[in-house]
N, C-alpha and C positions, 0 to 999 in steps of 0.2 A: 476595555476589551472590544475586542471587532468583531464585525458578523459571522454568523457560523455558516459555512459551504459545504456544500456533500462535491465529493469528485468519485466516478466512475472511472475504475483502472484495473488494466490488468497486468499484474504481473508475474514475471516469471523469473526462475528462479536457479542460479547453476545449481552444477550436483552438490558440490561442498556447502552451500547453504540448504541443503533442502530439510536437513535435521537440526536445524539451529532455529530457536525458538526469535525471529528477525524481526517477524512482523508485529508480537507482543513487546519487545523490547524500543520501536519507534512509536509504537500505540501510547505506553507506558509514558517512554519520555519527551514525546512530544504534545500527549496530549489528543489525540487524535484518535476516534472512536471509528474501528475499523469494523464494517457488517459481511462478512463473506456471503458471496450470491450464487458463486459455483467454484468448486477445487475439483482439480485435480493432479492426483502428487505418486511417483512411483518413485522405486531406487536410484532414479538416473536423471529425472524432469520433474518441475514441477511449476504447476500455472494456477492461480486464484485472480475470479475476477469479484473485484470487490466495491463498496460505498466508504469513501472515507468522509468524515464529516468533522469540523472542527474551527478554528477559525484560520483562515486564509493561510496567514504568516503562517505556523503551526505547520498547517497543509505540504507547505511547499518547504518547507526545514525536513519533515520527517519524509517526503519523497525524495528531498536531495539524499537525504543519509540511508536510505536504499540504494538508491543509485548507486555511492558510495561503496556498497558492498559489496557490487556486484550483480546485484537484483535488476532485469529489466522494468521497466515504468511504462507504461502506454496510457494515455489519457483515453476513453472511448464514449463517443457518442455524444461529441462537444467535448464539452469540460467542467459543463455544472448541472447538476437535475436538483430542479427547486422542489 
């Protein structure tokens, strides 16, 4: 198994995803322990900037399968806080 990474990201969210439970479901299956550090979410927008932590591989599977959905990804303040 590989080293575990924390990544800071924010993402955002279209409307048709905002009530879809997305981010528990690539947590879940990728294995990736998500720590929200601020939200915010209304009927129309929604933005969480978060710690994701997990190992690399992992990392970059469950951000591609956001992306995938729709979900903006922004990497913020580098890309890794040790």
């Amino acid at each position: 198994m590989g080293e575990i990474k924390k990544l800071r990201v924010r993402l955002t969210f279209p409307q048709e995803l905002i009530k879809e439970p997305v981010l528990f479901r690539m947590a879940k299956k990728y294995d990736v322990m998500p720590n929200i550090r601020r939200a915010r979410v209304t009927d129309t927008f929604g933005e969480m900037i978060l710690e994701l932590e997990g190992v690399e591989e992992n990392l970059n599977e469950g951000i591609n399968s956001l992306r995938q959905q729709g979900v903006v990804v922004e990497l913020i303040e580098g890309d890794i806080i040790e």
